[in-house]
Structures are given as C-alpha cells and as structure tokens.
C-alpha positions in Angstrom: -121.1 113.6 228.7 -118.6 111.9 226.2 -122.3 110.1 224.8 -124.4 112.8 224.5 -125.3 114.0 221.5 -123.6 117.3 220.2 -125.9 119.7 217.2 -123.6 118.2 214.8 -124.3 114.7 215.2 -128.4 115.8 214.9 -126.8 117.5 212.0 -125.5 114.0 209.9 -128.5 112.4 211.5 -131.0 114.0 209.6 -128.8 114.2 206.8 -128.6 110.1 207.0 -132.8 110.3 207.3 -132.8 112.3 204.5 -131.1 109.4 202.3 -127.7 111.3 202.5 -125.0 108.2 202.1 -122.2 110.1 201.1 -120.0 113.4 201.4 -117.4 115.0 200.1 -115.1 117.8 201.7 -111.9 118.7 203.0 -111.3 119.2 207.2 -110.1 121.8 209.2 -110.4 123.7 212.8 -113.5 125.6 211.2 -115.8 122.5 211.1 -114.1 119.9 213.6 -117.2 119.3 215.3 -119.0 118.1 212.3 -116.1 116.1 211.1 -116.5 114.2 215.2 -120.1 113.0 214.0 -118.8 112.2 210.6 -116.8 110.0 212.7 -119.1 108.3 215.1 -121.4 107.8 212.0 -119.1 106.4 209.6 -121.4 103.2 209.4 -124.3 105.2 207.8 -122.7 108.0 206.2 -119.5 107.6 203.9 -116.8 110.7 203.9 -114.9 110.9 200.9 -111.6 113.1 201.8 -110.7 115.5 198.8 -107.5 117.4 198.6 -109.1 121.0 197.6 -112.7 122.0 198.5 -113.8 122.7 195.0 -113.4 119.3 193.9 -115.8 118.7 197.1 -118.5 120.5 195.8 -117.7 119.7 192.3 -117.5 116.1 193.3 -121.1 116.7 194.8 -122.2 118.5 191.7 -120.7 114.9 189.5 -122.9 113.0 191.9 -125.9 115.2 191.9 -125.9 115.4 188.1 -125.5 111.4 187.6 -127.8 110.2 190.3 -130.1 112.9 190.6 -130.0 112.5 194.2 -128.6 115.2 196.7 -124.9 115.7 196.4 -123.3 117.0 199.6 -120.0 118.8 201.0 -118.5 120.3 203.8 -115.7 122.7 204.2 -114.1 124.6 207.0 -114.4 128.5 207.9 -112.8 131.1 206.1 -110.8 130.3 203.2 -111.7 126.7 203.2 -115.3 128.3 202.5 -114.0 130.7 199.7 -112.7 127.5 198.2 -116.2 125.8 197.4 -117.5 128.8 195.6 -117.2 127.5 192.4 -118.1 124.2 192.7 -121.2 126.0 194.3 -121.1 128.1 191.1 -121.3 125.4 188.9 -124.5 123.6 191.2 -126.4 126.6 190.5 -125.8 126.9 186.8 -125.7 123.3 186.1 -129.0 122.7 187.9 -127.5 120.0 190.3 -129.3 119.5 194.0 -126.6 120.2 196.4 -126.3 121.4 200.2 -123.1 122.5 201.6 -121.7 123.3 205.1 -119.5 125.2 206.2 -117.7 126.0 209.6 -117.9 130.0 210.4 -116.4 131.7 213.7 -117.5 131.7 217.4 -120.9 133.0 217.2 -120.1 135.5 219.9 -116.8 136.5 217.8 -118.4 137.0 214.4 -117.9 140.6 213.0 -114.7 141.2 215.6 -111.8 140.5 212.8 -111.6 137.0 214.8 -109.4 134.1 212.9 -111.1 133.8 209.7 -113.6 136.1 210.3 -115.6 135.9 207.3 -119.9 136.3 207.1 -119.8 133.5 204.9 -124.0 133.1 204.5 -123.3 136.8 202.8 -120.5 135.8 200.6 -122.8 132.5 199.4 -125.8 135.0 198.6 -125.4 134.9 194.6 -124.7 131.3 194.1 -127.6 130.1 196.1 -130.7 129.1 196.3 -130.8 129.0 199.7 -128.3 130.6 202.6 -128.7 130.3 206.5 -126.5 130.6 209.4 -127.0 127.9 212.0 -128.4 130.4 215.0 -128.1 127.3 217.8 -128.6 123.8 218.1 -132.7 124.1 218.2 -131.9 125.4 214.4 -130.4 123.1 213.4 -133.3 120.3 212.2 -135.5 123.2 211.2 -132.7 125.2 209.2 -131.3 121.8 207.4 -134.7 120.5 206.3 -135.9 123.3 204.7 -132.2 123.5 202.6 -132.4 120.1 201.7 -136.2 120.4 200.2 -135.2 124.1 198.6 -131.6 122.4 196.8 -134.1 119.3 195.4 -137.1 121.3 194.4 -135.2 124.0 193.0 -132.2 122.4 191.6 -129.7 124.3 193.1 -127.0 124.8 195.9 -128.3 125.3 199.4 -125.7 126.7 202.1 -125.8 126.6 205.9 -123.0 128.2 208.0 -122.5 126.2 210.8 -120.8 128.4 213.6 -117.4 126.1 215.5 -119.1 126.6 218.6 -122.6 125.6 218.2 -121.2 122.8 216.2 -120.0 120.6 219.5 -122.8 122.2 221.8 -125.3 119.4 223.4 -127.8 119.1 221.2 -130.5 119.6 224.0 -128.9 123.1 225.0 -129.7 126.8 224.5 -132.9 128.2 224.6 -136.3 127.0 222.4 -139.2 129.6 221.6 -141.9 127.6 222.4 -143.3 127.7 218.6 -140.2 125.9 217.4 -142.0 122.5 218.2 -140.0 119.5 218.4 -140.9 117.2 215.4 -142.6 119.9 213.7 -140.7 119.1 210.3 -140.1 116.0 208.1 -137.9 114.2 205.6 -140.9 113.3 203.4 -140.8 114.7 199.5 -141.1 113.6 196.4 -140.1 115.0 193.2 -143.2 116.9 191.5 -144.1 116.0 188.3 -145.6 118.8 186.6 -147.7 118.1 183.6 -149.4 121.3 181.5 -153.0 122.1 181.0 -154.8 119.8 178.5 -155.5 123.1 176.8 -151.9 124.2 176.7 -151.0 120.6 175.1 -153.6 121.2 172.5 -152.6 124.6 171.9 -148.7 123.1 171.3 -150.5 120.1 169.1 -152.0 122.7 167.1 -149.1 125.6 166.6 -146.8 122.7 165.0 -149.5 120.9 163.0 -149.4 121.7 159.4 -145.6 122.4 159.7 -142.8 120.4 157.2 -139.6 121.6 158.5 -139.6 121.1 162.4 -136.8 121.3 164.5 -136.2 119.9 167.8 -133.3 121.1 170.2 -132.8 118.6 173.6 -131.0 119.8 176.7 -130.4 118.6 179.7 -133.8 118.7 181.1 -134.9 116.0 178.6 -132.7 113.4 179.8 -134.6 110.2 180.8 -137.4 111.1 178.0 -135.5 109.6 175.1 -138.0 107.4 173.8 -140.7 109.6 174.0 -138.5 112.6 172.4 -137.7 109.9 169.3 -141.2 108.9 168.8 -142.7 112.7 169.0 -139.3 113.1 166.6 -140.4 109.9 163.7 -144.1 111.7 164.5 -143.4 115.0 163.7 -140.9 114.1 161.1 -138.1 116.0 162.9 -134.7 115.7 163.3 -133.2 116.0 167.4 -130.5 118.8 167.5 -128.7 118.2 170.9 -127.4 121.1 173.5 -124.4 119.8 174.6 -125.3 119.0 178.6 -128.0 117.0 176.2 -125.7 114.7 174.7 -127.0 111.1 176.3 -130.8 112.5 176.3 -130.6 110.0 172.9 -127.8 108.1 171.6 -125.4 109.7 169.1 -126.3 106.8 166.9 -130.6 107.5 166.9 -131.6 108.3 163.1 -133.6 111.5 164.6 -130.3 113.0 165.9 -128.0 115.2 163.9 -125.7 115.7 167.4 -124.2 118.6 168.5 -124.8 122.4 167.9 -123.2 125.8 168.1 -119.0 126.0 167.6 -118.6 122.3 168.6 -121.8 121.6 166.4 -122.3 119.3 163.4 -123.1 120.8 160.1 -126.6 119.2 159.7 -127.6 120.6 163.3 -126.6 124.0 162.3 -128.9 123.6 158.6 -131.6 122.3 160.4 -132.0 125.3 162.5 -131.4 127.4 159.9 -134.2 126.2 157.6 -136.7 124.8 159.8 -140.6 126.2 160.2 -141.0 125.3 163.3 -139.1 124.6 166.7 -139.7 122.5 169.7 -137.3 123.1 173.0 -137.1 120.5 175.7 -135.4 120.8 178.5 -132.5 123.5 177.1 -132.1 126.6 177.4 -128.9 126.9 175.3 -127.1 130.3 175.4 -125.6 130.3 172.4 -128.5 132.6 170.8 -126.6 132.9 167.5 -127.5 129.6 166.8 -131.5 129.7 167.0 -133.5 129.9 163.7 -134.1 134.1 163.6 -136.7 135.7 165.3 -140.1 135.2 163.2 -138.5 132.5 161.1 -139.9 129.7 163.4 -142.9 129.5 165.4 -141.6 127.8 168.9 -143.0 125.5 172.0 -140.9 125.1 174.6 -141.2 122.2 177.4 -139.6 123.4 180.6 -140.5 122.2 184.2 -139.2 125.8 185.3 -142.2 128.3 183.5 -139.4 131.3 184.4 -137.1 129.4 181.4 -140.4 129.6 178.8 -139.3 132.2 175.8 -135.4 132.8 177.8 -133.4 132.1 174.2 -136.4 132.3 171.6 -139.7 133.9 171.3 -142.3 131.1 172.4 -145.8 130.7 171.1 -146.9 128.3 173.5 -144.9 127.4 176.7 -145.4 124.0 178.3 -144.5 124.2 181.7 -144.1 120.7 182.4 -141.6 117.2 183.3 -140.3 116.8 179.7 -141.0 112.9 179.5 -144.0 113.3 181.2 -145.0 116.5 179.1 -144.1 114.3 175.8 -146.1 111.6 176.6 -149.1 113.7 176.8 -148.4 115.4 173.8 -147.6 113.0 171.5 -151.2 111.3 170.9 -152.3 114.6 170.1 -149.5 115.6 167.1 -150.7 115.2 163.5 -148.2 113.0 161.7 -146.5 115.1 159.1 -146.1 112.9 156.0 -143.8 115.1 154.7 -140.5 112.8 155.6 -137.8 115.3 153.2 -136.6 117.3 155.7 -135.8 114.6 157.9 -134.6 112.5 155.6 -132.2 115.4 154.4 -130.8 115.6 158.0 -130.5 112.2 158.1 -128.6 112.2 155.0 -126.5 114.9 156.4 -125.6 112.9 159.1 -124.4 109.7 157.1 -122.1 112.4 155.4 -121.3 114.3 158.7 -120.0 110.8 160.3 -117.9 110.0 157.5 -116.1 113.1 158.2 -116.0 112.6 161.7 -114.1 109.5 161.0 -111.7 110.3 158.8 -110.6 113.1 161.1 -110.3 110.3 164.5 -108.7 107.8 162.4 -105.6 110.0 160.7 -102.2 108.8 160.5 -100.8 112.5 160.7 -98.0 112.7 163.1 -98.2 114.8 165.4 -101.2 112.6 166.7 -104.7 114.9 166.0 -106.7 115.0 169.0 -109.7 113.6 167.3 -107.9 110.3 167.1 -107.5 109.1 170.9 -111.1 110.6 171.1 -112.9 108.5 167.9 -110.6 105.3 169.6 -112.0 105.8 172.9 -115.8 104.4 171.7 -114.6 101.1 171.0 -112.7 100.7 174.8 -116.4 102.4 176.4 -118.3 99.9 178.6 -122.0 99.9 177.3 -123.1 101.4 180.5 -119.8 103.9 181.0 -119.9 107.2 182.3 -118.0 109.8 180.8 -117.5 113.2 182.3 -115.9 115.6 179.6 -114.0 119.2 180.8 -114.1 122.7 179.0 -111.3 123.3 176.6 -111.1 122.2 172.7 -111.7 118.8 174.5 -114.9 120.1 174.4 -114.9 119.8 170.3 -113.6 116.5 170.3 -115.6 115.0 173.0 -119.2 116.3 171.3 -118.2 115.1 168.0 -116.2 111.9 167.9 -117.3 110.3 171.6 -120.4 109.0 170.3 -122.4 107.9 173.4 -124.5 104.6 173.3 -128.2 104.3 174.6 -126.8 103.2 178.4 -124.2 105.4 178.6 -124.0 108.5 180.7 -122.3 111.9 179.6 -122.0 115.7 181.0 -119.4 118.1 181.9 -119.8 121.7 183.2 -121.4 123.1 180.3 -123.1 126.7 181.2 -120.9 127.4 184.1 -117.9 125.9 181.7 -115.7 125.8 184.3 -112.6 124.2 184.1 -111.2 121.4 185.7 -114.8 120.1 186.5 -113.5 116.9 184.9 -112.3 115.1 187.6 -114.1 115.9 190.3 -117.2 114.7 188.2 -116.0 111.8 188.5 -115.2 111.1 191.5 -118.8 111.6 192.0 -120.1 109.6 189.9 -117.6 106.9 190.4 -118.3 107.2 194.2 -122.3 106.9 193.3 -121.4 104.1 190.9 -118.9 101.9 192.0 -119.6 99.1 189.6 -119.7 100.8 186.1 -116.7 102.5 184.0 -116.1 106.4 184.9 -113.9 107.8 182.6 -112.7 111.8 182.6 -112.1 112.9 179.0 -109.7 116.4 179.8 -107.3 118.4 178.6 -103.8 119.0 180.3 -105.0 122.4 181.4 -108.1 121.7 183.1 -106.3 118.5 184.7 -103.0 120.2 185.9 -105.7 122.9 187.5 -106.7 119.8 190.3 -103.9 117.6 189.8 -103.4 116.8 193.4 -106.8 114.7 193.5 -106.3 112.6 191.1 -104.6 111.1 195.0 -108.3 111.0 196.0 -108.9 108.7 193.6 -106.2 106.2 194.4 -106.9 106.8 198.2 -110.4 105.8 197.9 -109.7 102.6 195.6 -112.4 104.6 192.6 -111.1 103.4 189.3 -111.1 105.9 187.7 -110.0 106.3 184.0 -108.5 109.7 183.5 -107.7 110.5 179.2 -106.0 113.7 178.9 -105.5 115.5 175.4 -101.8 116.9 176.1 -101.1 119.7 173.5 -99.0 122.3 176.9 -101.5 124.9 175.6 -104.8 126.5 176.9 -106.0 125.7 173.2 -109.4 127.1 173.2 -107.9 130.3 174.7 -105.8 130.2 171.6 -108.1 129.8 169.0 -110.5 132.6 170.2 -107.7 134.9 170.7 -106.7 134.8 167.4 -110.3 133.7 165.6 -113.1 135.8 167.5 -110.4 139.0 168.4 -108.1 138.5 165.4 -104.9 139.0 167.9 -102.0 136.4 168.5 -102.0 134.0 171.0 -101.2 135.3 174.2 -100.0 134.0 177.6 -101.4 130.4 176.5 -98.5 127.9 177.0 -97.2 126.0 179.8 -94.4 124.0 180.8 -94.8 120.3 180.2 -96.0 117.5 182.7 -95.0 114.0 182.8 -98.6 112.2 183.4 -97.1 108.7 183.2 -94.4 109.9 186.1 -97.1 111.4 188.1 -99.5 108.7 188.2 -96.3 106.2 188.9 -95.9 108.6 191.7 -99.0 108.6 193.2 -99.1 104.8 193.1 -101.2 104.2 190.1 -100.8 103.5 186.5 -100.2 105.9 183.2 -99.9 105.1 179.8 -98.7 107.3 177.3 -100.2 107.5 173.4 -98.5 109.5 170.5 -98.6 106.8 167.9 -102.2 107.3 166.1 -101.9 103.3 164.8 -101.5 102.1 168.5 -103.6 104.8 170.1 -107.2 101.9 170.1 -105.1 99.4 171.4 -103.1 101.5 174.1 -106.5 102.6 174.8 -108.4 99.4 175.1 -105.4 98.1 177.4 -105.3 101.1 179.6 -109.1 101.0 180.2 -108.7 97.7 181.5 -106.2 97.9 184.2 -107.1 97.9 187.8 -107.6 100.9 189.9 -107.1 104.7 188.7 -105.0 105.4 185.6 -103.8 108.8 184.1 -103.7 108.2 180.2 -101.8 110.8 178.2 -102.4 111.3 174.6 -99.8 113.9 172.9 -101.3 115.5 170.4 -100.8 118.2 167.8 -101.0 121.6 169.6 -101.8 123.3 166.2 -104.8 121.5 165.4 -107.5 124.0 165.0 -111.2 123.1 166.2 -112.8 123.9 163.3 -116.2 124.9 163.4 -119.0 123.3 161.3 -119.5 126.2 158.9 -116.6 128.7 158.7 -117.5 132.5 158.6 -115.9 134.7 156.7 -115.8 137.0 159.7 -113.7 134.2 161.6 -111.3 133.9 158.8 -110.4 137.7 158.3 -109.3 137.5 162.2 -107.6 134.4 161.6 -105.8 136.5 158.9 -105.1 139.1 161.1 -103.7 137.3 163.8 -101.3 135.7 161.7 -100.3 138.3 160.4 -99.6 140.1 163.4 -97.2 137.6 164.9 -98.9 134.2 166.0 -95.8 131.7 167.0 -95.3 129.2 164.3 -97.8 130.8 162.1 -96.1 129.1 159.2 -97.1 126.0 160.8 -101.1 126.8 162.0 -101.6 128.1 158.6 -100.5 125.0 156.6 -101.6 122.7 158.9 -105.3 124.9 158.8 -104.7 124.0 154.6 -104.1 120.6 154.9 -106.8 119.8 156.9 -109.2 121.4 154.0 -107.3 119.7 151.4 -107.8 116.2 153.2 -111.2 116.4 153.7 -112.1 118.1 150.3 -114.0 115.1 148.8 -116.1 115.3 152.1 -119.6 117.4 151.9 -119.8 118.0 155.2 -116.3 119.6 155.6 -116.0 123.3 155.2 -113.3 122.1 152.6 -115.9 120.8 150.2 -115.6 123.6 147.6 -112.3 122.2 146.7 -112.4 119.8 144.2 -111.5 116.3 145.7 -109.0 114.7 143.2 -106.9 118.5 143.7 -107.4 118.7 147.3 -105.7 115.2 147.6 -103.0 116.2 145.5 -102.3 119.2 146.8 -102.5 117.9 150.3 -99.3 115.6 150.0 -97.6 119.3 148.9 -98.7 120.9 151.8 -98.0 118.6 154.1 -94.4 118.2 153.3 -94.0 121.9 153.3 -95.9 122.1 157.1 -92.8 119.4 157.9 -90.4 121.6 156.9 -92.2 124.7 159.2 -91.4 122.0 161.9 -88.2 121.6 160.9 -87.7 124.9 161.1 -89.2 126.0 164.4 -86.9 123.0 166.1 -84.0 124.6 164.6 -84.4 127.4 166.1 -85.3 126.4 169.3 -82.3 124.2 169.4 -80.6 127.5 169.1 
C-alpha cells in the first residue's frame, strides 16, 4: 500500500509531463498530501519553500513573466489560500501563465464550519481564468489539463482546489462514469501564433501611409519583436514610446526610442504623443489614458493577439489581431517609407537632451544622496544579460528613467496590478528559472520591509540574488500624491527605520550600505560581485520629489496647498523642489528650463545653503 500511487502523485506527474520543473509554495495540514508527492518526486520536480504564500505566486508570476513558461504554486486550505490572492491578482493583470493549488477541507465536511472551512474555488472566481474543485481522484488528470491549457492560452491564473482527503486517496479509487475515458486528454499544445488577414494588414499599410508625425507606443506584448518594431520604426520614420512593462521590448539606448511615458515619462515621449498624426499600439494597453494623443487627433492601428484589447485606451481605425513580431513582419513590406525624417529626428534630438538631464540628476554630489544616483550607478555594475525586476513606489521613477536597459537584458515589475512588494518575489522566480545570469531587485524600503522575511528564501536556496533598496523610511509615492494630486499634507507615510546591513548579516548573507554619492558606483560594482544574496541599502534624500516630465499648473496649485496647510519640513520640500529647478535650468528638457541658466546656477548655491539651514533646523528640534 505504502507504493501505490495516491491522486496527488498523478497530480505532480502530469504536472512534470506538462514540462512543470519547478514550484513555489508554502506547506501546511491543508495540502500535506501534495507536499508527500512533492516528496517522492523531488528528482523531477524542484520545490522552492517560500516564507509567505504571496511571494509563492508572485515568485510564479517572476518566473512566468521571464520564461514565458508556466509558473506554479501551492498553498494550504484556508488562510494559507487567502494569502495567494494577490500574487494571483497580479497573474491575471500582468498576463503571466500560472496554475495554483490549493488544499480545501474534507470533501464530506465542506460547508459545515469545519477547520478552515472556506469554498475557496468561490473566493478565486474574480482573479481567474479558470477555477475548479478537484471532485475525486478520476478528476484529477482531466480537471488539471484543461487549467494548465486555459492559464497558457489565455495568459492568466488557473486555480484548482484540491480537497485534504482526495489528496492521499489511491489514485485508482472512487467511482468513473464510464465517459471519463482513461487517456482521453493530452499534454500536447503549442503557443498560437495568430497573424491578421492580408486585407486587415493592407488596410493598417494604408491608414498610416501619407502620415509625417507617427507615433508608436510598445508594451509588454511586443517583447521579443524588437527588431522588427525598430525597422517598421526607421520605415515609418517614427519614434518608439515605451509602456513601462515595455521597457526591454528595445533597448533604452535604440535611436527610435524616446523611453518612458506617463508620470515616470520622458519629456520627448510625452511631445511625441502630443503632436503626432498617427499612432501605432503594439502589445500595450496602457491605462494611463491622459497620456494618449486626444480623441480625433490621431488616426490609430493597434496590434494585439487578444482582439477584446483592440480600441480599449484609444479609438482604433484598424485593429490587428495578431502575435506582434509576427504581425510586424507581415506588415512592414507593405508600409510606404515616409521621407519625411523631422519628426523623428526632433525626438531623437529630444532624447540627446533628455539624457543629459537624466545624467546630471544620477550623478549629483548633493548630500543627502538623491535617489537617482545609486540608480544611474547601477548600469555600469549590470551584467549584459542581467535581469532586473523593479517594485512600485517612486522607485518606479528612478528605475524607468536612469536604469537604462541594454539589448540582452531583461526588465518588469508589477506594473498594472502595481502591487507592492512584487520585487522580490520576482526574483526569486526568475533567479530560480535562471540560475546562471544576474537577478537584481531594484525596491524601495516600503515594498521590501512588506516581504522581508524571504529575502531567507533566497539565502536558503543558494539564489544570488542582488537586492538594491532606495531607503528614504517613507511610503514616498503616497507622499507626493497626497500632497500633489489632492493638495493635502502627507499623511500616515513614515516608518520607523531598518537596519538592512544588520538584517542581511542576520540572515547569513551580505549588506552593504551607500550614502556617499562619490562612492555609491564603486560600492555598487563591489556589492554586485559578491557571492550569494546581498541586501544593498542606499540612503537617500526623503524629500526628493519625482518630478514629472512636464509640470501642470494644476499639480503645482496642490503642491501649494499642501504646503501650506502643514506638510512636515515644508521649508525643506519647497527649497529642495527650487533647487532642483535652479540646477537643471540650463537643461531643455527640465521643467526648469524657463529659468535662465547663468541665474539658475547662481541662485542655486543660495538656495541650497538656505535648504541646509531648514535641516539644521528640523534636527534641532527633533533633538528637543
């Protein structure tokens, strides 16, 4: 009996046929029977023991997203459930293939108030593409096959609930209707490759021909079709504006890209949109709707391989359901070449001016140590072929404009579900899926504090795993849009202060702390090369303000207002918020720009000296 083969162990078996190598999750009494065939097949299948059940699925998610392979985790009934929901969450927004299983009560004691007593298909309904209860171990195959082929085709987070008792039942036991034939299902798919209707393409060719001002805005959907977006981009003559889960679909340093867009944007993204004639979407469907050319302005083609996405953010004059590389390919023999080079070269100009900036702000001297700084340093200490997973947060800013990612490197971070501490659990994902190649996690103290506790996952699995965290002991985004979309003071933002270095020492690893902007490459380039996992923390000024491309006057007045209504160290935002114009006043691309140079400078040193003093002053009276 001690031999025979339980439902769970056909369970990891067909998970193992399916190509499954690896999963993620977190054990309990709920799903003990599962965690037995994890056991016996620990030769096929690798289990990678988390310390919280989100970072299992978000681990999953970070491998799904870097692989594109099925990312997998387990949890046990009840609360241990509850605990993957946003991980699962995040799956479904972020468009990552993932199954999970869960443990759920006796079959016979579900709905009785049992110990954890939970329907836990219902509570997965919304954050699913597909949710099944395991009704006995004839389901099992049948019920886990069709999840698997949903969660790939579609993208998304399957669920089975996987009741304690069927879980260790002989797999051979229970009753079979006789249509549920043995065999009857397979492990065979391959990804579709949709391409649209020669018509459609030539419909497409023929809405952007004649057009001199054509945008082009890349998501995540058009990673892996880089060359073909840059040559339909030198075609078209058309600069590439990237969503930010688009980041590595080209390099930052392509002459077709002007980067970023929306509030962590680049200025010549933001003018491109805002004067082109025409607008071709592949693979995005960015939500920040503010930021599309106005209705009418632009006519639009969208590439999508989901047609439900076609016309979601803009109105679209001809949708191309289709594989963006695939759909590009087709598409570009049959685009006119628009001689008319002035609009690209004006965003290419843009951009020479744009980086300049972006320079000047990661290499500053200023004490406090800007954020920008550790994140400008951290290009040159990149492997060619790193993988960086970024976190939500004003980490976001700094990590869309001064990481610039090279043609081999890998970049995303939870960037529609823009959860929080997604950081590292990305990448222990990806570092699991890629033990060879440089996984770094660009956070904030925030996000990283929120799963602190795996950062032991990392050293108890040997991942080497480069955590930089921005430490400012603020939720700093939360601060900015109290006071610059609401016009109110910052609220209920700070925290009490961590010791990263300590805490890494006490997990057994390494930590290395930056404050000194002239050391910060070389503390950078040092920590990146140590062995095993390493928790770098870079102190930085909590007052520096994530400026936005192109200031509204909107933004401002609440800016005003919020000051004015009692901020702490207001004295100290507002000069330091000065400052930064003043500094950057010779720069075109700065929001400063209207200041004449030679006065900005001089009046900068003035400024500076009297934000010292607000300093000063603020450490007084704490010291009192």
């Amino acid at each position: 009996m001690a031999d025979q083969l339980t439902a769970s162990d056909v369970m990891v078996q067909r998970l193992v046929d399916w190509g499954v190598d690896v999963v993620f999750g977190l054990p309990g009494d709920g799903i003990n029977g599962f965690m037995e065939a994890l056991r016996k097949h620990a030769d096929k299948i690798r289990y990678v023991h988390v310390r919280h059940e989100e970072v299992a699925a978000m681990a999953a998610v970070g491998y799904a997203k870097f692989t594109g392979r099925l990312g997998v985790c387990f949890s046990t009934s009840g609360p241990g459930a509850a605990h993957l929901l946003n991980g699962l969450l995040d799956a479904r927004t972020e468009q990552a293939a993932l199954l999970a299983i869960t443990g759920m009560s006796y079959h016979d004691l579900i709905g009785t108030s049992y110990l954890q007593d939970v329907n836990t298909d219902y509570m997965f309904n919304d954050v699913t593409v597909y949710n099944q209860r395991i009704m006995g171990p004839a389901h099992v195959i049948n019920a886990l096959d069709y999840a698997v082929r949903t969660a790939l085709c579609e993208r998304g987070p399957a669920h089975l609930a996987f009741p304690i008792d069927y879980q260790a039942m002989p797999a051979e036991s229970g009753s079979r209707y006789m249509r549920n034939v043995p065999g009857h299902t397979t492990t065979n798919w391959r990804p579709p490759v949709r391409v649209p209707q020669h018509q459609d393409l030539e419909a497409a060719a023929q809405m952007l021909s004649g057009r001199q001002k054509v945008a082009i805005l890349a998501g995540a959907g058009a990673r892996g079709a880089g060359a073909e977006l840059e040559a339909v981009a030198e075609k078209l003559g058309a600069p590439i504006i990237k969503a930010q889960l688009g980041k590595d679909c080209v390099p930052d340093d392509s002459p077709y890209t002007t980067g970023p867009i929306a509030l962590v944007g680049s200025r010549p993204s933001e003018e491109a949109l805002e004067e082109c004639d025409a607008l071709l979407i592949v693979g995005s469907t960015m939500p920040y709707i503010e930021y599309y050319p106005s209705p009418g302005q632009a006519v639009c083609v969208q590439i999508d391989d989901k047609p439900d996405r076609l016309g979601l953010r803009y109105p679209v004059d001809v949708g191309l359901a289709g594989d963006a590389r695939a759909t590009l390919a087709e598409l570009l023999p049959l685009l006119p070449r628009n001689e008319n080079r002035e609009f690209l070269t004006k965003a290419q100009d843009g951009m020479r001016e744009w980086w300049k900036l972006v320079e000047e702000r990661g290499t500053s001297p200023d004490k406090p140590m800007k954020p920008q700084v550790p994140a400008w340093a951290l290009n040159d200490a990149l492997a060619d072929d790193a993988i960086v997973c970024g976190d939500s947060g004003t980490v976001t800013t700094w990590a869309a404009r001064q990481i610039k990612i090279r043609r081999d490197q890998r970049f995303s971070f939870s960037g529609t579900n823009c959860s929080m501490a997604a950081g590292l659990p990305y990448a222990i994902g990806a570092q699991t899926a890629y033990p060879g190649r440089q996984v770094v996690v660009f956070t904030g103290d925030g996000s990283l504090t929120m799963q602190l506790g795996d950062f032991l996952t990392a050293v108890q699995h040997k991942l080497p795993i480069k955590i930089l965290v921005i430490r400012n002991d603020t939720l700093g985004l939360i601060k900015w849009e109290q006071m610059v979309f609401l016009g109110n003071p910052e609220f209920g933002v700070q925290f009490a202060p961590l010791d990263f270095v300590k805490f890494a020492e006490a997990c057994g690893a390494k930590g290395v702390r930056i404050h000194d902007p002239a050391r910060c490459g070389e503390q950078l380039k040092q920590a990146l090369a140590m062995d095993g996992p390493v928790i770098v923390e870079c102190v930085v000024d909590p007052h520096e303000p994530p400026i936005p491309a192109k200031v509204k006057k909107d933004q401002v007045k609440k800016l005003a207002t919020a000051l004015r209504n009692g901020t702490p160290n207001r004295n100290r935002i507002a000069l330091q918020m000065v400052k930064d114009m003043l500094d950057e006043s010779s720069f075109d691309a700065s929001p400063g720009h209207f200041i004449p140079g030679r006065i900005g400078q001089a009046v900068s040193g003035v400024v500076g000296r009297l934000r010292d003093s607000a300093d000063a002053e603020h450490h007084d009276e704490d010291a009192s």
